[in-house]
C-alpha positions in Angstrom: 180.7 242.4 41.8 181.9 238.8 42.1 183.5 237.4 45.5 186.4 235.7 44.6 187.5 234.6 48.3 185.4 234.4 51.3 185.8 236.9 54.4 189.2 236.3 56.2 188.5 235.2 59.9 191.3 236.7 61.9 190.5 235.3 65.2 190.5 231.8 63.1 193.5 232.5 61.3 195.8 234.1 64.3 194.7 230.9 66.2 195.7 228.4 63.0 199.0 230.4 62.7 199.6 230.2 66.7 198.6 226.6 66.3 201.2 226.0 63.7 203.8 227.5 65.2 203.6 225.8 68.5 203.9 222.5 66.7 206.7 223.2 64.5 208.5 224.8 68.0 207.7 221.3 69.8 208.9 219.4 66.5 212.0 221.0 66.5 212.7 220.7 70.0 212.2 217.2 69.7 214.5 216.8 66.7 217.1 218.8 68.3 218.2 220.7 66.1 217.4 224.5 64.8 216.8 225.6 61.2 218.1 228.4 62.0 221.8 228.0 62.3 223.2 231.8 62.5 227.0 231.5 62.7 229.6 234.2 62.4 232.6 233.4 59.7 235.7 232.2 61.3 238.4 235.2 60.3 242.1 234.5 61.3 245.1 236.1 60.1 247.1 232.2 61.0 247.9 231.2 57.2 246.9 227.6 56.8 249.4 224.9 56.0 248.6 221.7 53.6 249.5 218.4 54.7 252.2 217.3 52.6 252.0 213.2 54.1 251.1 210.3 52.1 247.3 210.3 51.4 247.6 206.5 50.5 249.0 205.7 53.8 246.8 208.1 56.3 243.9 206.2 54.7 
């Protein structure tokens, strides 16, 4: 039978995968910001009023 892909290190590939992960956790530190932005939605039972102004003079 023909090998298609070599034999999977593990110890090589948890350590690449730890690796990776601990610079994209520094990165995004430094950047300050997360990618992961969970926010609940915002439910109010205040109805919402439009402003009824002049646009051309609030500009």
């Amino acid at each position: 039978m023909i090998k298609l892909l070599k034999e999977v290190d593990f110890r090589q590939t948890k350590a690449n995968a730890r690796n990776v992960l601990k610079n994209f956790r520094r990165l995004e530190r430094i950047a300050g910001r997360s990618l992961i932005d969970l926010k609940s939605p915002i439910i109010t039972d205040m109805p919402k009023s439009q402003s009824h102004g002049n646009k051309a003079e609030d500009a």
